[in-house]
TINU-271616 format. One line per field, with one value per residue: residue number from 0; residue in one letter; x, y, z of N, C-alpha, C in turn. Coordinates in steps of 0.05 Angstrom, whole numbers, plus 5000, padded with zeros to 4 digits. Each point is the difference from the previous one (the first is absolute). Layout:
BEGIN
n = [NUM,...]
res = [a,...]
n.east = [X,...]
n.north = [Y,...]
n.up = [Z,...]
ca.east = [X,...]
ca.north = [Y,...]
ca.up = [Z,...]
c.east = [X,...]
c.north = [Y,...]
c.up = [Z,...]
This chain:
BEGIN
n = [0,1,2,3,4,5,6,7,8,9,10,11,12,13,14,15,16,17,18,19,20,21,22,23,24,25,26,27,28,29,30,31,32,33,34,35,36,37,38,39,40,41,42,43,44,45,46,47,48,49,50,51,52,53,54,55,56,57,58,59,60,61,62,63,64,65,66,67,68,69,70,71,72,73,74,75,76,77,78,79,80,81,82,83,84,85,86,87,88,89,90,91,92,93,94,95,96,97,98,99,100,101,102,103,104,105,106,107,108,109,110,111,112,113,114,115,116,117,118,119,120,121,122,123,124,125,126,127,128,129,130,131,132,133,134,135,136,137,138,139,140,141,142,143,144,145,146,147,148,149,150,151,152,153,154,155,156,157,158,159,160,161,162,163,164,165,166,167,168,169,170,171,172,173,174,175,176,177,178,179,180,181,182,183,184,185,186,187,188,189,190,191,192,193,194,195,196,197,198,199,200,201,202,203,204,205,206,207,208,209,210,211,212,213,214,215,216,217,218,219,220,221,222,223,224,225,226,227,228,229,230,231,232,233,234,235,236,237,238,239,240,241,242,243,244,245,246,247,248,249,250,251,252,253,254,255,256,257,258,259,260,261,262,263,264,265,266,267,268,269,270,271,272,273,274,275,276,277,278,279,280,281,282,283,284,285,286,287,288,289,290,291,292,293,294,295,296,297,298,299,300,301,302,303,304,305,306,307,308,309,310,311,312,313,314,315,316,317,318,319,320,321,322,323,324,325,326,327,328,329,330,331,332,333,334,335,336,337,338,339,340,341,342,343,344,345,346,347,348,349,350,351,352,353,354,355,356,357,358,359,360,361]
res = [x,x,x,x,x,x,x,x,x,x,x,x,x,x,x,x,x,x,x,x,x,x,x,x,x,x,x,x,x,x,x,x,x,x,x,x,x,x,x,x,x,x,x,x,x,x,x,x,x,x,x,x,x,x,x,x,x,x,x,x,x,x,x,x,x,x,x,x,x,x,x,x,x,x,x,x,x,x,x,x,x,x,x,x,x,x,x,x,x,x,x,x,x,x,x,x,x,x,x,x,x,x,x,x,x,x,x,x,x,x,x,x,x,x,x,x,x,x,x,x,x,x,x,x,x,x,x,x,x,x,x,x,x,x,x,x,x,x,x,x,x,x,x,x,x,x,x,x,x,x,x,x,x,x,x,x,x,x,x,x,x,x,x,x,x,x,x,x,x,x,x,x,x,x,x,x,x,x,x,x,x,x,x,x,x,x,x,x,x,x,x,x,x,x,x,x,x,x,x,x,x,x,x,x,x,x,x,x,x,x,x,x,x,x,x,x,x,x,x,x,x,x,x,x,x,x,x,x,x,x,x,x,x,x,x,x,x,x,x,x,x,x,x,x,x,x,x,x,x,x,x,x,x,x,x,x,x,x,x,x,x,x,x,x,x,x,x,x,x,x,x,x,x,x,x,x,x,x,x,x,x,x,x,x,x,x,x,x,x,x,x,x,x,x,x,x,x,x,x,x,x,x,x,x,x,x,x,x,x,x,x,x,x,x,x,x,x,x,x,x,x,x,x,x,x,x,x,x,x,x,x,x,x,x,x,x,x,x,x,x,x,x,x,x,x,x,x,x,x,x,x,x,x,x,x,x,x,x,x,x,x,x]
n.east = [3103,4980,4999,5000,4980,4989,5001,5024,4998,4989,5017,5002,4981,5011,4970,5004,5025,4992,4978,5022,5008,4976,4997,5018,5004,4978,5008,5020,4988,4978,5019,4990,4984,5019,4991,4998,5018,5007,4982,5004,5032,5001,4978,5017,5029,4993,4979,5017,5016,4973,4997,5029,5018,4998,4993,4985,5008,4982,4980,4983,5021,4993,4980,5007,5031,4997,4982,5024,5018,4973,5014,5004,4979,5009,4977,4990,5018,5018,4979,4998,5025,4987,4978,5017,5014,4982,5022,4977,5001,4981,4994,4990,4997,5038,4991,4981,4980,5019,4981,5005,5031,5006,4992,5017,5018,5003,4995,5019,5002,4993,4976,4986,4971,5004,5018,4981,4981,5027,4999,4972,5003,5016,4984,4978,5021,5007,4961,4990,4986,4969,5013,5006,5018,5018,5013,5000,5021,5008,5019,4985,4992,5019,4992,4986,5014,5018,4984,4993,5016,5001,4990,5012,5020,4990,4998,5022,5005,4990,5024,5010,4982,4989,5006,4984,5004,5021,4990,4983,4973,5007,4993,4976,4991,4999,4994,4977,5007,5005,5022,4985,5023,5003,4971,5006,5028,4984,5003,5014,5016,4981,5002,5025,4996,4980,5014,5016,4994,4990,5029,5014,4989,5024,4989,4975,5008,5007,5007,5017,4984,5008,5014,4992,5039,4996,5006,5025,4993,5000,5018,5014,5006,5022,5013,4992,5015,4989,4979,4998,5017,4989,4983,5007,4994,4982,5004,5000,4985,5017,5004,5002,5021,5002,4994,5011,5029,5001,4995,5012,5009,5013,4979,5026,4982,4992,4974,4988,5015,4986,4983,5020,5006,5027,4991,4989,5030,4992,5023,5018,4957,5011,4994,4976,4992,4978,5009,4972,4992,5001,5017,5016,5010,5006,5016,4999,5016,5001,5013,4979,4982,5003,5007,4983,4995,5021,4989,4978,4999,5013,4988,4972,5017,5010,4978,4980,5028,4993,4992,4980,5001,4979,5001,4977,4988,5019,4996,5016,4970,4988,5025,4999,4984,4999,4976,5005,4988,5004,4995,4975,5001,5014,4978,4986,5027,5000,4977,5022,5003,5028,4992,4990,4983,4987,4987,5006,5013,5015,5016,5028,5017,5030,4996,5026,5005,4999,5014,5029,4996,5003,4973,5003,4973,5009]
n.north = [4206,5018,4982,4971,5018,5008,4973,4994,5001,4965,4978,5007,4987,4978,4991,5021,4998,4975,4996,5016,4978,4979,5015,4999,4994,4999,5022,4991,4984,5007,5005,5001,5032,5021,5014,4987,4990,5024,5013,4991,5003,5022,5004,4986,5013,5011,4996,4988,5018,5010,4995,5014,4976,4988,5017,5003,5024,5011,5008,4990,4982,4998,5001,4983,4987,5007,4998,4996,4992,5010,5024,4994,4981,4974,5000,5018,5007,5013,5007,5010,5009,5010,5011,5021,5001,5007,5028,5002,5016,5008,5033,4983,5014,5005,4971,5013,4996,5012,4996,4971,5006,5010,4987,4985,5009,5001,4975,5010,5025,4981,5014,4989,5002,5021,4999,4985,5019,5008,4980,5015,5025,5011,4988,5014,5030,4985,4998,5013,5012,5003,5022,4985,5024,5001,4993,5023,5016,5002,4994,4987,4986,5015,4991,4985,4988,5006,4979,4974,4994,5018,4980,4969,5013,4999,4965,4987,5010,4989,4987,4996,4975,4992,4993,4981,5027,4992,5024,4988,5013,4990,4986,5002,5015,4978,4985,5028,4986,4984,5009,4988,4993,5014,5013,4993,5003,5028,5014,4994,5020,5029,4994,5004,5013,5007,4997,5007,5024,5000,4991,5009,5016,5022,5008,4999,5027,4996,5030,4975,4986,5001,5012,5025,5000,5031,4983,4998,5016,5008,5002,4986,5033,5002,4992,5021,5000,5025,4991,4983,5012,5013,4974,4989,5035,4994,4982,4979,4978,4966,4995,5024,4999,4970,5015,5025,4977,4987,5022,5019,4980,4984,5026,4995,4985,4996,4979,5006,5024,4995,4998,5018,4977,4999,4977,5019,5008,5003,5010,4982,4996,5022,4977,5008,4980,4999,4994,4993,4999,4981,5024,5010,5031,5002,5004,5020,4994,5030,5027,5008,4981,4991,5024,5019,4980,5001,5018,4991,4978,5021,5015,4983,4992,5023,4997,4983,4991,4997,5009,4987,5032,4977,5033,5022,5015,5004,5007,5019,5006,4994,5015,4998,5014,4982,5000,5024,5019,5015,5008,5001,5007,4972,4990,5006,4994,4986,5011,5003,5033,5000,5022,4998,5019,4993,5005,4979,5012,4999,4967,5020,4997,4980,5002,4979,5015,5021,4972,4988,5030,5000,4986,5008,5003,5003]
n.up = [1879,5015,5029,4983,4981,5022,5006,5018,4976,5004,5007,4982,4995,4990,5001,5024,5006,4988,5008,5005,4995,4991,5016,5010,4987,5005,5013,5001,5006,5007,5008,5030,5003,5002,4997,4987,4990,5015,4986,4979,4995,4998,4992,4969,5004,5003,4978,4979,5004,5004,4966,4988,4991,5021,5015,4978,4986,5020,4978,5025,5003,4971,5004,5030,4986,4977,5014,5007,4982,4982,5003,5021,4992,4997,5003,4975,5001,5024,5013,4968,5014,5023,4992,4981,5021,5014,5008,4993,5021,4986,4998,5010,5023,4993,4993,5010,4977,4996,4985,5009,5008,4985,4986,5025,5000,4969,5004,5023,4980,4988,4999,5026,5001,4992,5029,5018,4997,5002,5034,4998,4993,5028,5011,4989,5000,5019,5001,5022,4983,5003,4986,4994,4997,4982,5033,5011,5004,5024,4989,4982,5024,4994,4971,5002,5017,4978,4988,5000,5017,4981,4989,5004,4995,4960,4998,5017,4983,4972,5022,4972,5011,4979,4981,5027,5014,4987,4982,4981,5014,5012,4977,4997,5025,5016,4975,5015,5022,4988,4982,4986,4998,5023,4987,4973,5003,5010,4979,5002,5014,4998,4981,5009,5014,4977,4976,5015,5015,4970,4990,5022,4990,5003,4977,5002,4999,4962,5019,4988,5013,4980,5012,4970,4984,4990,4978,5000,4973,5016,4978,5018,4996,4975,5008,5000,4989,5004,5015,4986,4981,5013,5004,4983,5011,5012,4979,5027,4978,4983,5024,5019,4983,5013,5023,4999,4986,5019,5021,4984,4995,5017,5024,5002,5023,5023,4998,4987,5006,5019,4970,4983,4970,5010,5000,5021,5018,4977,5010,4989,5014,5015,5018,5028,5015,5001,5034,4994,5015,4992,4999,4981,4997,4981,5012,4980,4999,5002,4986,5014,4991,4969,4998,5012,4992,4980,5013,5009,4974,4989,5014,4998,4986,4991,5010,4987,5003,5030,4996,5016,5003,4989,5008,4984,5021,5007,5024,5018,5008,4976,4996,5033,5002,4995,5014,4999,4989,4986,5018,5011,5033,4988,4985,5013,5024,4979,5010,5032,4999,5013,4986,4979,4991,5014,4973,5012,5007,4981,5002,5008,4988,5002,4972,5004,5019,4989,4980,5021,5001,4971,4990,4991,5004,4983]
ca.east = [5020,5012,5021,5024,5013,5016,5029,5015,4991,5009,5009,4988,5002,5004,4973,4993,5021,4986,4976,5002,5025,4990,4980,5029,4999,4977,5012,5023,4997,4981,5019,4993,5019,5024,4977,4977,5023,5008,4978,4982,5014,4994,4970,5004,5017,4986,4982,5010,5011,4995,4982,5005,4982,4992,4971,4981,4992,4972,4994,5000,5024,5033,4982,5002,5025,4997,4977,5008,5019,4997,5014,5030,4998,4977,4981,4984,5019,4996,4980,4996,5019,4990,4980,5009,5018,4976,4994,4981,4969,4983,4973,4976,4984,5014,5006,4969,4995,4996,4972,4977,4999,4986,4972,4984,5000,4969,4978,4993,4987,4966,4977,5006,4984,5011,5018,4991,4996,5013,5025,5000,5008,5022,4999,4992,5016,5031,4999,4989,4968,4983,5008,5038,5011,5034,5003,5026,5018,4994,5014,4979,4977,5010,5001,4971,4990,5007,4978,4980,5015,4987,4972,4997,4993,4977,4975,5000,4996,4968,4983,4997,5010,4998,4996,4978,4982,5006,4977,5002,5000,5026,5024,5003,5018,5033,5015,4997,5026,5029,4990,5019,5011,4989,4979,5007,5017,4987,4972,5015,5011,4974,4987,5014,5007,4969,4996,5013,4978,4982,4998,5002,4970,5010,4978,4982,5005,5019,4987,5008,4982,4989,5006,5017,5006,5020,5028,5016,5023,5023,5022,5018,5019,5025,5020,5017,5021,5018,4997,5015,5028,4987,4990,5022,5030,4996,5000,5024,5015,4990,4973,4967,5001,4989,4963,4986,4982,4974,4977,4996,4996,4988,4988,5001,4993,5025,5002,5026,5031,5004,4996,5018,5025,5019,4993,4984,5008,5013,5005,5003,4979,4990,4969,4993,4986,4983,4980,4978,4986,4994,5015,5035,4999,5026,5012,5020,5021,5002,5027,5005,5003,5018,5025,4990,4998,5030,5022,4986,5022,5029,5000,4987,5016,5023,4984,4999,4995,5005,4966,4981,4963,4999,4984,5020,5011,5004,5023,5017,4988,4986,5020,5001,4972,4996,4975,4984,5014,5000,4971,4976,5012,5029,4992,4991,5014,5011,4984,4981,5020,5003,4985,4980,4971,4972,4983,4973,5002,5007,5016,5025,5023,5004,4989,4997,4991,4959,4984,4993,4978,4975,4988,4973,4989,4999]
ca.north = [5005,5030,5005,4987,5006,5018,4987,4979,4973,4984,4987,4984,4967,4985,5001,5029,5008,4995,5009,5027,4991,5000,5020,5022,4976,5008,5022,4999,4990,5010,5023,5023,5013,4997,5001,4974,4978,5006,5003,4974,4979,5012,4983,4965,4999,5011,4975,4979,4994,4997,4976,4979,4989,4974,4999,5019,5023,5001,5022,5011,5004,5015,5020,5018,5011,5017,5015,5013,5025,5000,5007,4975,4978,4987,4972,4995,4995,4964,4989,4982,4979,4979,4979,4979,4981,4985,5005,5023,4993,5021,5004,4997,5021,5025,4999,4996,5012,5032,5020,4989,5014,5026,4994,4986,5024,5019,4991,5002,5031,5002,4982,4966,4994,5009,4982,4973,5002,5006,4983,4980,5011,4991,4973,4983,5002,4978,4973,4982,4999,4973,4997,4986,5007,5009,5025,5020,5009,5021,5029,5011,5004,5015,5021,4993,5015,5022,5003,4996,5017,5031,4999,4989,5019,5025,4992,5003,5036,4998,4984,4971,4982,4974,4995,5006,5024,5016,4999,5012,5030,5000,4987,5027,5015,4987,5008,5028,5025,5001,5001,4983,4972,4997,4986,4970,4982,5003,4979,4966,4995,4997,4982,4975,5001,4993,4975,4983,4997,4993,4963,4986,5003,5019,5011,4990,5006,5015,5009,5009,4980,5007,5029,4992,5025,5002,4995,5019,4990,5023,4990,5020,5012,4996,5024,5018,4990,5026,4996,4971,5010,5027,4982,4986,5008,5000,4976,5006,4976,4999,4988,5019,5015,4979,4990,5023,4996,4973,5018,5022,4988,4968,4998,4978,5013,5000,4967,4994,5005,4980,4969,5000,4981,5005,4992,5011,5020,4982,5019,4983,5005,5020,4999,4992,4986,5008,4974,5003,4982,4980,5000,5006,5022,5010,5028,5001,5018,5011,5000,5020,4976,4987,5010,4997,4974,4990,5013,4988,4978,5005,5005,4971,4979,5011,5006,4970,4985,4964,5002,4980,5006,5001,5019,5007,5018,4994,5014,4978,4996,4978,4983,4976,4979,4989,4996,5026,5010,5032,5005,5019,5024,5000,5004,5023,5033,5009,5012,5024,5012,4985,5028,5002,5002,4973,5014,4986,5002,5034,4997,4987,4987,4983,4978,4971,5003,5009,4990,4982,4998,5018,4994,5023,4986,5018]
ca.up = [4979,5000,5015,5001,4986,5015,5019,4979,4987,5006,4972,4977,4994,4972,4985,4997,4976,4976,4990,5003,4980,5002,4991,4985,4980,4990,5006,4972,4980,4997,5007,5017,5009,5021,5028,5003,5004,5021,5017,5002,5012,5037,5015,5006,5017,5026,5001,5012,5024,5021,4999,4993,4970,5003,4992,4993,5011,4996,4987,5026,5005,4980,4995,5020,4996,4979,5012,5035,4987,4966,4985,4991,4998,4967,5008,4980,4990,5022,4994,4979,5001,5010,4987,4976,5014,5008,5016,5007,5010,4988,5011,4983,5000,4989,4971,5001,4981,5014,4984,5024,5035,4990,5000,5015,5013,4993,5015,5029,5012,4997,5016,4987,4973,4975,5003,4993,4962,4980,5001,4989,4978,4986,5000,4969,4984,5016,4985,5027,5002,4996,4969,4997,4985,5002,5007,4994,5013,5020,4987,4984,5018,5019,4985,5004,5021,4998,4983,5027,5025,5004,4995,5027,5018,5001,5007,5029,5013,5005,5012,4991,5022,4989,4970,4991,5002,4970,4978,4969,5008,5010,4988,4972,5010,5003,4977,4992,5010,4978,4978,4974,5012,5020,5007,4994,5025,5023,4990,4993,5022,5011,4988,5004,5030,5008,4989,5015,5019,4990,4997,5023,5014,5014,4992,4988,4980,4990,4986,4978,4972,4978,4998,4980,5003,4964,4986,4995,4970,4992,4994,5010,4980,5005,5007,4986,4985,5010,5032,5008,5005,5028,5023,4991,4998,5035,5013,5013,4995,4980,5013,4995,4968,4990,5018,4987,4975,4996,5004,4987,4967,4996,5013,5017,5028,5024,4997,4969,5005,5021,4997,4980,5016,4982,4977,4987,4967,4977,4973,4974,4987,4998,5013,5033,5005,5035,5002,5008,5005,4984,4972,4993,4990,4992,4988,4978,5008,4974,5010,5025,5024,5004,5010,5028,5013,5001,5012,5024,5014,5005,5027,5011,4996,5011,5038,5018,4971,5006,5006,4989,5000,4973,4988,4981,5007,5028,5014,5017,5022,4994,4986,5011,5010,4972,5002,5008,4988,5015,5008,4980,5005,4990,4970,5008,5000,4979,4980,5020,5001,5026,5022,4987,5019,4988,4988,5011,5026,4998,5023,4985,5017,4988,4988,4999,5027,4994,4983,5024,5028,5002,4985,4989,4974,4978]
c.east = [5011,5021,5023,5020,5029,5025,5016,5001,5021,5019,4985,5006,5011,4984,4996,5018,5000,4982,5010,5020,4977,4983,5028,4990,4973,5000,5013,4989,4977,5001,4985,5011,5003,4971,4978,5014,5014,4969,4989,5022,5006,4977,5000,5017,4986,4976,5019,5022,4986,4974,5001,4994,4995,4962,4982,4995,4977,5006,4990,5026,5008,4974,4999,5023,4986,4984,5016,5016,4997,5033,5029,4985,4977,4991,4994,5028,5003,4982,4994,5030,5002,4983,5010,5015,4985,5006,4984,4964,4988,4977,4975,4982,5002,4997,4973,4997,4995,4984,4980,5000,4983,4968,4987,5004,4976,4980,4999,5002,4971,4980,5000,4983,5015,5033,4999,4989,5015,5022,4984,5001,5021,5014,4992,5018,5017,4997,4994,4972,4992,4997,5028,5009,5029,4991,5012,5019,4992,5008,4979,4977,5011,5001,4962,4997,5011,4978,4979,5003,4984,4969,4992,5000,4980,4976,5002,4994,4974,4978,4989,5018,5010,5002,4976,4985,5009,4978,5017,5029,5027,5026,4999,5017,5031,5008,5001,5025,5022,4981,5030,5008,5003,4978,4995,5003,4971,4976,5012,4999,4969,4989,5009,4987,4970,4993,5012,4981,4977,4993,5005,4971,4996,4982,4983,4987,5025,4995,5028,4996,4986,5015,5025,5012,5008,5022,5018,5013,5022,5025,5022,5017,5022,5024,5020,5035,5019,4996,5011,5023,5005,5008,5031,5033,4994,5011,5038,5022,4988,4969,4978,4996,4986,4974,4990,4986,4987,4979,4988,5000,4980,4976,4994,4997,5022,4999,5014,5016,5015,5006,5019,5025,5016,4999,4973,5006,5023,5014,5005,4987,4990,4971,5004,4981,4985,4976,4977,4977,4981,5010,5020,4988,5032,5009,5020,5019,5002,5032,5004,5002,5021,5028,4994,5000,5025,5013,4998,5004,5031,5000,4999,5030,5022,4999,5006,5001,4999,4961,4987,4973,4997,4973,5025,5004,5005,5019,5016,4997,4988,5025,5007,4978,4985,4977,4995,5006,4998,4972,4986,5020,5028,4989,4981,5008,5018,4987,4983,5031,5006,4990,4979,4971,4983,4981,4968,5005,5023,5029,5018,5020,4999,4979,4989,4987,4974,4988,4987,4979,4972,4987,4983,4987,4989,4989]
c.north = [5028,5005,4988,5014,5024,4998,4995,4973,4984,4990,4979,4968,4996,5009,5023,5011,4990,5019,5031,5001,5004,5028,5020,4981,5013,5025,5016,4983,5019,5040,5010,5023,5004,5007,4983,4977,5012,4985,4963,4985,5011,4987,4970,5001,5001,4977,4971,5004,5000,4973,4968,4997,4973,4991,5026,5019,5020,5027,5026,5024,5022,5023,5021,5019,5016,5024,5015,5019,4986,5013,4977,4980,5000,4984,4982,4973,4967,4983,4984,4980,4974,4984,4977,4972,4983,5000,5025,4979,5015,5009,5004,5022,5023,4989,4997,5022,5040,5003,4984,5014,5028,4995,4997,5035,5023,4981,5002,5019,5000,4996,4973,4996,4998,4988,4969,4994,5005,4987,4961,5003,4984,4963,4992,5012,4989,4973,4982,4999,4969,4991,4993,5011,5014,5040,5023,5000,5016,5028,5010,5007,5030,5029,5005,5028,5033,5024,5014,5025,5031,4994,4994,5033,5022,4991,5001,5029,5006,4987,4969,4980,4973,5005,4997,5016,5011,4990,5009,5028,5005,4997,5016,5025,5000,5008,5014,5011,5001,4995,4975,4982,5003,4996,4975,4983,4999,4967,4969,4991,4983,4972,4968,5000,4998,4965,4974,4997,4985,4970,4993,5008,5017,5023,4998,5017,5016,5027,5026,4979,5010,5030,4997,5023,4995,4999,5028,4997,5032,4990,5017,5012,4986,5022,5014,4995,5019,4993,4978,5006,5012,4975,4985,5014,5001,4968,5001,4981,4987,4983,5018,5006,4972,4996,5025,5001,4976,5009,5016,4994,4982,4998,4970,5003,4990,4970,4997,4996,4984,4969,4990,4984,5008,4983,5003,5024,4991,5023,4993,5000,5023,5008,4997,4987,5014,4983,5009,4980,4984,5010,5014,5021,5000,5033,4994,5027,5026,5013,5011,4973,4980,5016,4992,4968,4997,5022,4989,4972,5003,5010,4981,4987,5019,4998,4979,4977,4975,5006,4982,5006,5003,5018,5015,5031,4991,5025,4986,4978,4974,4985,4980,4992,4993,4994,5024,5016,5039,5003,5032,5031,5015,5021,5028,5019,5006,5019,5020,5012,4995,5014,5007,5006,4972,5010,4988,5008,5029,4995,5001,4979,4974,4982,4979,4999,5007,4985,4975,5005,5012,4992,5023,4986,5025,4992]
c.up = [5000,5010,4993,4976,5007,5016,4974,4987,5011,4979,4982,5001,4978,4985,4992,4979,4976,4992,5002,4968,4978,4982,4989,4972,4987,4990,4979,4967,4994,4987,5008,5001,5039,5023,5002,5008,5028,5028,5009,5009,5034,5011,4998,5026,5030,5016,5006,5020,5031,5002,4982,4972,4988,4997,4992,5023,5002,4992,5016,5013,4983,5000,5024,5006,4980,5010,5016,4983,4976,4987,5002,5004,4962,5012,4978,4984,5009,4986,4984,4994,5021,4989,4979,5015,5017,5033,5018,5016,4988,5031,4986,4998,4993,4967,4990,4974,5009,4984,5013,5025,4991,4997,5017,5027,4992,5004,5024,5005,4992,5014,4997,4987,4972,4991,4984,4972,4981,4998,4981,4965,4989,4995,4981,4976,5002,4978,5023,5001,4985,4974,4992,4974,5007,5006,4993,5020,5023,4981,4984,5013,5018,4981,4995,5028,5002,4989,5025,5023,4996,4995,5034,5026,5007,5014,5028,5011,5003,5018,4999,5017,4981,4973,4985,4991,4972,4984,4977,4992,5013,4997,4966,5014,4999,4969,4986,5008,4980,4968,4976,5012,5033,5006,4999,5022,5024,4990,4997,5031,5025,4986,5007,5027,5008,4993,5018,5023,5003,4998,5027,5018,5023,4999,4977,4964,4999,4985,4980,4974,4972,5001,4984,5012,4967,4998,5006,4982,5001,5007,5025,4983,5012,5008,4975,4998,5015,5026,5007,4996,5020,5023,4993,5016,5029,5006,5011,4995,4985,5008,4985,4976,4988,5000,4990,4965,4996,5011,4986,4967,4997,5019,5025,5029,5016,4998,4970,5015,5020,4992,4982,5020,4975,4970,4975,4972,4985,4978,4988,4983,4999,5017,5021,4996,5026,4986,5022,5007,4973,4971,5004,4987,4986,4986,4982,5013,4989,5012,5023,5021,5004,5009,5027,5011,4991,5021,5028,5004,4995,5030,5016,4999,5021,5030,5003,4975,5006,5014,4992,5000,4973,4996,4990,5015,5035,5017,5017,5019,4976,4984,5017,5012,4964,4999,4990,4966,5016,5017,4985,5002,4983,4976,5009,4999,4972,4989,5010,5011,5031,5024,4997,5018,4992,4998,5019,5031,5017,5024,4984,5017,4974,4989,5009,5037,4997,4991,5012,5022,4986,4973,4975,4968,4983,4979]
C-alpha cells in the first residue's frame, strides 16, 4: 500500500465513486472540519482506486497506508466508515484488548516462575478460575498492576523467584512503604493477588490472611474558593473548566467522568446523575456547575451536533468513534502545567506524552 500510494491513482469504478459520494454526505452532514474531511477523503480515495469497492477492505491495508505517511492520511476515520457500511475486514490482532497486549508484555519481562503465577492471577480476576464469578476488565486489572509493578520489583531485587517465598513479613513491609490511601491500595491489591493464588492451589498459604489494615476516616479537605478560581482561569476551554469543577467540587475520579452519558445531566432539574457500580450517586447542581455544564453542551452541540456518542463529555476523536468517550490522559493533562517538572520523577516535557510513558504511584 506504501508504494501504490505513490503512483498515479487509477480511475475510479461506479462503486468506488458512490461510496466516495457517500462519505462527502457524512462529512457535510456531520460538519467536519476542513483537515480531517481533507485527510480521510484523500486515504478513502487512494484505498479504493487501487482496490476497489466492491468487496471489504482489510484493516491490514488502511493501517499500512497510514503508517507510511501518518500526516496526509486518517485511518482512524476510514475505518469506522467502512465498518458502519459493512465494508471493512477487521484485524483481529490489532483490535486485541491493548491493557491485555500490555499485561501480557509485563508478563514476558518476567521470570517464568513468577510469570506463570500471576498469569494465573490474572485469570481468576477475568472470572476464569475454579470459582465462577463476573469478572473485571483488563483495564481495571491494569490499574491492580500499577499497584503491584514497584512492590513486584522490590521483591525480584531481593532475589525472590516465586510468590511463594513472600511471608507475612513481607507484605507488612510492602505496605510500610506508602502511608493512607496508597498503603491501602498496596494492601487490597496484595490481597487480591494472594487470595486468588490461594483458591487455585498455586500456593498453599495466604500470608495476607487475617492482616487488618485501619480505617481511613479523614475527610479529603476541600478546595479553597480563591484556588479553584486560581485552577478554573488555567482552563483552555469550556471542556477543562467542565472536568476541573466536577473534580475539584464534586470530587469526581477519572471512571466517574468517563462513565457520564449525556442523559445523565438534567438542567431543567438542576442534577448529574453518576452512575456506579450497583447504585446512582446524584449531584445537585450548585451555580458554578450548572453555568459550567450549560456552557459545555452549548460547545458539545456547536462541534458536533449530528454526534451519536451518547457520553456526555467527548472530543473529536470520540465524537465519531461513538463507543469511546475522552481517554484517562485527556483528563490528566488538565491538571499538570504542559512543561511542568514531575514531582515523582523530576522529567519535564509535555504532559499528556509523560503521562503516556510513565506510571508513578504516589
Amino acid at each position: 500500500m506504501a508504494e501504490l500510494a505513490r503512483q498515479d491513482l487509477p480511475t475510479l469504478t461506479d462503486s468506488a465513486k458512490r461510496l466516495l459520494a457517500d462519505l462527502d454526505s457524512v462529512m457535510k452532514q456531520e460538519m467536519w472540519s476542513k483537515v480531517p474531511a481533507t485527510k480521510t477523503r484523500h486515504t478513502l480515495t487512494v484505498l479504493v482506486s487501487w482496490l476497489g469497492a466492491d468487496a471489504p477492505l482489510l484493516e491490514t491495508d488502511i493501517r499500512a497506508l497510514v503508517d507510511n505517511r501518518p500526516l496526509k492520511f486518517s485511518g482512524r476515520r476510514v475505518t469506522q466508515f467502512l465498518e458502519t457500511r459493512g465494508l471493512l475486514s477487521p484485524d483481529a490482532e490489532f483490535r486485541r484488548d491493548a491493557h491485555q497486549k500490555r499485561l501480557e508484555a509485563e508478563l514476558a519481562a518476567l521470570p517464568e516462575t513468577i510469570a506463570q503465577e500471576l498469569s494465573v492471577w490474572i485469570k481468576v480476576v477475568r472470572g476464569e478460575g475454579r470459582w465462577e464469578h463476573t469478572g473485571r476488565t483488563y483495564r481495571s486489572i491494569v490499574r491492580y498492576w500499577h499497584v503491584l509493578d514497584p512492590i513486584l520489583k522490590g521483591w525480584l531485587a531481593d532475589g525472590i523467584e516465586s510468590v511463594r517465598e513472600i511471608t507475612r513479613d513481607d507484605v507488612k513491609r510492602a505496605i510500610a512503604t506508602r502511608k493512607g490511601t496508597p498503603a491501602r491500595s498496596i494492601h487490597i491489591v496484595l490481597r487480591n493477588v494472594f487470595r486468588a493464588l490461594r483458591q487455585e492451589g498455586v500456593i498453599f498459604r495466604d500470608p495476607t490472611r487475617d492482616l487488618v489494615f485501619a480505617a481511613i476516616n479523614k475527610t479529603p479537605p476541600s478546595v479553597p474558593s480563591d484556588r479553584l478560581a486560581g485552577v478554573l482561569n488555567h482552563a483552555k476551554n469550556d471542556f477543562q473548566r467542565f472536568v476541573m469543577v466536577l473534580v475539584c467540587v464534586h470530587a469526581l475520579n477519572g471512571t466517574d467522568i468517563r462513565r457520564l452519558l449525556l442523559t445523565d445531566l438534567d438542567l431543567s432539574r438542576e442534577r448529574l446523575i453518576v452512575r456506579r457500580p450497583g447504585k446512582r450517586h446524584i449531584i445537585y447542581l450548585d451555580e458554578l456547575t450548572y453555568r459550567c455544564a450549560s456552557a459545555w453542551l452549548r460547545e458539545r452541540h456547536r462541534r458536533w451536533p449530528v454526534t451519536t456518542n451518547p457520553h456526555l463529555l467527548i472530543n473529536r476523536w470520540t465524537a465519531v468513534d461513538t463507543t469511546h468517550s475522552p481517554i484517562g490522559t485527556t483528563f490528566t493533562a488538565i491538571f499538570r502545567p504542559p512543561d511542568s517538572r514531575c514531582p515523582p520523577c523530576g522529567r519535564t516535557g509535555s504532559a499528556t506524552r509523560h503521562s503516556r510513558s510513565t506510571t508513578h504511584f504516589t
